[in-house]
VEXDREN-959069 format. One record per residue (C-alpha): residue number from 0; residue in three letters; x, y, z. Coordinates in pm, 1 decimal. Layout:
- num,residuo,east,north,up
- NUM,ALA,X,Y,Z
...
//
This chain:
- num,residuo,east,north,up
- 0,UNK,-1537.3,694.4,347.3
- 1,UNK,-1211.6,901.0,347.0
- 2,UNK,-908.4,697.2,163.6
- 3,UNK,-557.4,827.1,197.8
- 4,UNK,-329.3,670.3,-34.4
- 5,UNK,45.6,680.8,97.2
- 6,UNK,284.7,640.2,-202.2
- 7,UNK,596.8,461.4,-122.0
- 8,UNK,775.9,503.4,-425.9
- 9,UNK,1086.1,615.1,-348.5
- 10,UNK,1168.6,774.9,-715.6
- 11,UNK,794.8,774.2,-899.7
- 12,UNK,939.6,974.3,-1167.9
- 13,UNK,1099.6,688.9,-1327.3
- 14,UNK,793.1,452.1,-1214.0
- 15,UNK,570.7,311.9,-1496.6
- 16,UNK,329.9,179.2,-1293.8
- 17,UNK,314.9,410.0,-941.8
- 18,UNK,310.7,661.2,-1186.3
- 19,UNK,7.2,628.8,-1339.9
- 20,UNK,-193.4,491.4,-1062.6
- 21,UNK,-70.1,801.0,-850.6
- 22,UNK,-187.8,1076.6,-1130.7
- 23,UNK,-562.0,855.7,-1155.7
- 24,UNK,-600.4,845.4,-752.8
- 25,UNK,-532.8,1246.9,-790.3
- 26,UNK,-873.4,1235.8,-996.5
- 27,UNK,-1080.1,1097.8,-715.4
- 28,UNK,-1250.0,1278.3,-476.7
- 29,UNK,-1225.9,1104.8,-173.0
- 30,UNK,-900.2,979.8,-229.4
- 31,UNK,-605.6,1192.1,-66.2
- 32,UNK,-284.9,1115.6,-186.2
- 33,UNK,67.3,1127.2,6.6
- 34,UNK,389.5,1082.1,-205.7
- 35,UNK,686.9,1033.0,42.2
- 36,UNK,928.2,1111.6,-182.0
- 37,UNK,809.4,1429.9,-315.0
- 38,UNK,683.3,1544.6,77.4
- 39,UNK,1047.8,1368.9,256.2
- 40,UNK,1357.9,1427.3,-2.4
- 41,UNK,1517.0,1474.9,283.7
- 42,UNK,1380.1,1150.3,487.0
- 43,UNK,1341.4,1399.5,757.0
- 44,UNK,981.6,1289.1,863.5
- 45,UNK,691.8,1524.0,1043.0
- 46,UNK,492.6,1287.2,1238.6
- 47,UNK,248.0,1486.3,1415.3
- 48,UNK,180.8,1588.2,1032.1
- 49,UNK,149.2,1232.6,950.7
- 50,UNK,-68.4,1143.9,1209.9
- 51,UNK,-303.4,1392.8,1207.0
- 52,UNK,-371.1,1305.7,830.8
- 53,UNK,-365.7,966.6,944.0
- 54,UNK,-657.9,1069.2,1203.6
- 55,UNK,-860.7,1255.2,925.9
- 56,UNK,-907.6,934.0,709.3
- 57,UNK,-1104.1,604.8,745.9
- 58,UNK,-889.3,378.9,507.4
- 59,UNK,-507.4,406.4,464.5
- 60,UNK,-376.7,217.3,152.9
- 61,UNK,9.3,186.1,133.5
- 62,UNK,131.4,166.6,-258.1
- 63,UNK,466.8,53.4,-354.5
- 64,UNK,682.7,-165.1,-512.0
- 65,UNK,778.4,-458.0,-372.5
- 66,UNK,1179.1,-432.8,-253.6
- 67,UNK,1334.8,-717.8,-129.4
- 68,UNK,1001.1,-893.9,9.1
- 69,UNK,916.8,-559.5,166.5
- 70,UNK,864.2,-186.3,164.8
- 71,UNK,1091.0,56.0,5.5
- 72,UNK,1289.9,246.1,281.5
- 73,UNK,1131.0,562.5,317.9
- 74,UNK,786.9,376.4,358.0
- 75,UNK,935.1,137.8,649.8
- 76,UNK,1102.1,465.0,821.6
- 77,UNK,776.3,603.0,815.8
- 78,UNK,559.8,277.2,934.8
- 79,UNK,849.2,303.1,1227.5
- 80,UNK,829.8,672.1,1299.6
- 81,UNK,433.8,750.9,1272.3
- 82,UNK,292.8,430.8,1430.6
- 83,UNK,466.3,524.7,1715.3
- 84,UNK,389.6,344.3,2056.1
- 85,UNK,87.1,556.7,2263.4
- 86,UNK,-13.1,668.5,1912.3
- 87,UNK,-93.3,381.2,1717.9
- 88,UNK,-43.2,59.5,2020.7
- 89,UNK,48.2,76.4,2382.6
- 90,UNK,-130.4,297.1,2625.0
- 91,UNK,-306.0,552.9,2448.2
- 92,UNK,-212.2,439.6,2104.1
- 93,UNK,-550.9,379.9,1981.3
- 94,UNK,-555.8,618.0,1680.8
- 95,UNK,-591.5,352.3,1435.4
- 96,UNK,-822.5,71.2,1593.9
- 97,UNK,-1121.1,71.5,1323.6
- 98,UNK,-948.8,224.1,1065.1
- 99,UNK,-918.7,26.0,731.0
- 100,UNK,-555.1,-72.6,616.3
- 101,UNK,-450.5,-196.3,313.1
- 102,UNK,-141.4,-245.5,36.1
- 103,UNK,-124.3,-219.9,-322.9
- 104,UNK,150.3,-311.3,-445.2
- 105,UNK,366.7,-388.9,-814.7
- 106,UNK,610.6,-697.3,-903.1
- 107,UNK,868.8,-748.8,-1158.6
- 108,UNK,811.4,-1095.5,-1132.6
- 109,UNK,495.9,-1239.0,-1243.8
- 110,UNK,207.0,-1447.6,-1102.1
- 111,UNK,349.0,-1742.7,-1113.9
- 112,UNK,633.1,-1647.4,-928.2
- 113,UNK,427.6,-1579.2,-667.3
- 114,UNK,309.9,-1941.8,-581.1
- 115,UNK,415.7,-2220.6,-377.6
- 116,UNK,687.9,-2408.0,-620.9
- 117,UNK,773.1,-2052.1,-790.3
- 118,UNK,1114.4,-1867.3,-811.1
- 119,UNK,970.9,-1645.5,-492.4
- 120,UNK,850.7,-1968.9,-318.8
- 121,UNK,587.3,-1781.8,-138.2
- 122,UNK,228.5,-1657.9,-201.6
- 123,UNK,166.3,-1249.8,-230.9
- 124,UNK,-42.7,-1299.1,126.1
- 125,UNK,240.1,-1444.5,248.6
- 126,UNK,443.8,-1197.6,154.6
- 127,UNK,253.4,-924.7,298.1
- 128,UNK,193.8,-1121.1,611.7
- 129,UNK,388.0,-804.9,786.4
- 130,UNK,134.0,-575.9,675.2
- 131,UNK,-138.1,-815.3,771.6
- 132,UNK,45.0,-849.8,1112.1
- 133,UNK,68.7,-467.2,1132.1
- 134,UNK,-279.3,-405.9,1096.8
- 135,UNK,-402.0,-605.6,1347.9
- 136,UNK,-113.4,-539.4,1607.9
- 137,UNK,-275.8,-159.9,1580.6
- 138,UNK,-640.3,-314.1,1557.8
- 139,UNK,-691.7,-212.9,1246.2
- 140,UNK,-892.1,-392.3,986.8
- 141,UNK,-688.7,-562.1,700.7
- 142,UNK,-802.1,-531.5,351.0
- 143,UNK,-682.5,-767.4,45.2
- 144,UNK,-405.0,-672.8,-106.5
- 145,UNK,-445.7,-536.0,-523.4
- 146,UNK,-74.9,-654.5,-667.4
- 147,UNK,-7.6,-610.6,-1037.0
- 148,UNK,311.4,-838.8,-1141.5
- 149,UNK,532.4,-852.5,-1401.7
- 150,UNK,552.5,-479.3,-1447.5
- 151,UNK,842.1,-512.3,-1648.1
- 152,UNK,694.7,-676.2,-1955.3
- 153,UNK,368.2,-500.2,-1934.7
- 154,UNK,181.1,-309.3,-2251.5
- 155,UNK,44.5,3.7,-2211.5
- 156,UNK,-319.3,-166.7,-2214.5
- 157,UNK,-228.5,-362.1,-1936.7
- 158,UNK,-131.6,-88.4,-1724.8
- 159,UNK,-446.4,110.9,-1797.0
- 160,UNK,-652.2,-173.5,-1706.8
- 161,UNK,-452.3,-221.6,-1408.3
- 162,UNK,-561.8,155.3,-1320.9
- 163,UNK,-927.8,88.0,-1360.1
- 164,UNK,-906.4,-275.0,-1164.6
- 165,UNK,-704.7,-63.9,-890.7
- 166,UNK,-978.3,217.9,-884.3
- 167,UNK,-1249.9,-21.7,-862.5
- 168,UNK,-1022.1,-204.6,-551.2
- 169,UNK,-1033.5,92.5,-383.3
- 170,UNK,-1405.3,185.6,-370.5
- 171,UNK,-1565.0,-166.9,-361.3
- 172,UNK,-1299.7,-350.5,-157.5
- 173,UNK,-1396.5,-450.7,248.8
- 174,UNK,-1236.8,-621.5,450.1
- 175,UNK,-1253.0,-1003.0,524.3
- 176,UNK,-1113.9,-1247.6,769.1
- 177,UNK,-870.2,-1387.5,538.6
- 178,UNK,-794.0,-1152.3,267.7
- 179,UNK,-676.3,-1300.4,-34.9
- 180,UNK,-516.4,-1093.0,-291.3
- 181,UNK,-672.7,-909.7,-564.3
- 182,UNK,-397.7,-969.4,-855.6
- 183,UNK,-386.4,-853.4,-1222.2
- 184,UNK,-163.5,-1124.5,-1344.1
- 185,UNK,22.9,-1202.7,-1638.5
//
């Protein structure tokens, strides 16, 4: 199974996290990866590009940081642009149906402020509910999410461990009917 990996950090430079998982996926051989940021500076995106490497894999995993309950810009600009209607839904747009689709994603806050009663009131799968809405609206399987919280306050043990547990998530994860997330929580 080809995996293509599309990094939404929008500066992963200063990332501690995106970082490192970005320079391990590098590693792996059926793992392409796709940094935004370092292929768009400009924003200025090339969708036939995009969807022809979109065509060429089996699983697309979307990596970012969670921004405001959501995708970092350049990520949603590209969701917009490249799953574009006769492409990806509509007439014609049937370029994903089968494909695999799946988020990993990193939190400041941590675990617990991820459940019902917490300071972000909501679960991670309901968070991601978009993604999980996306995938199906292009008939696309949904995978469980891999989150890793509290990135802030993090050791450097933690993050490597975080690596492996997101390595292993990508080769052993399938898809369910309700995909609860895989978390590394603190």
């Amino acid at each position: 199974m080809k995996t293509l990996v599309i990094v939404g950090h929008p500066d992963l430079k200063t990332s501690r996290i995106n970082s490192v998982w970005t320079e391990a996926l590098k590693q792996q051989k059926d793992i392409t990866v796709h940094v935004l940021s370092e292929v768009y500076p400009d924003g200025k995106i090339n969708i036939a590009e995009e969807q022809a490497l979109l065509d060429a894999h089996d699983r697309i995993i979307l990596q970012y940081p969670i921004y405001w309950y959501a995708t970092p810009p350049l990520l949603k600009q590209w969701l917009d642009e490249v799953f574009a209607y006769g492409w990806a839904f509509g007439p014609g747009g049937d370029h994903l149906k089968g494909k695999e689709l799946g988020i990993a994603i990193s939190t400041v806050g941590s675990a617990a402020s991820y459940q019902p009663g917490g300071s972000n009131l909501f679960t991670i799968r309901e968070i991601a509910k978009p993604m999980e809405a996306t995938a199906n609206y292009v008939s696309a399987f949904y995978l469980p999410p891999f989150a890793f919280h509290n990135t802030n306050h993090v050791t450097e043990e933690e993050i490597e461990a975080s690596k492996e547990a997101y390595l292993h998530h990508l080769t052993h994860v399938r898809n369910v009917k309700s995909p609860e997330p895989i978390t590394m929580a603190k």
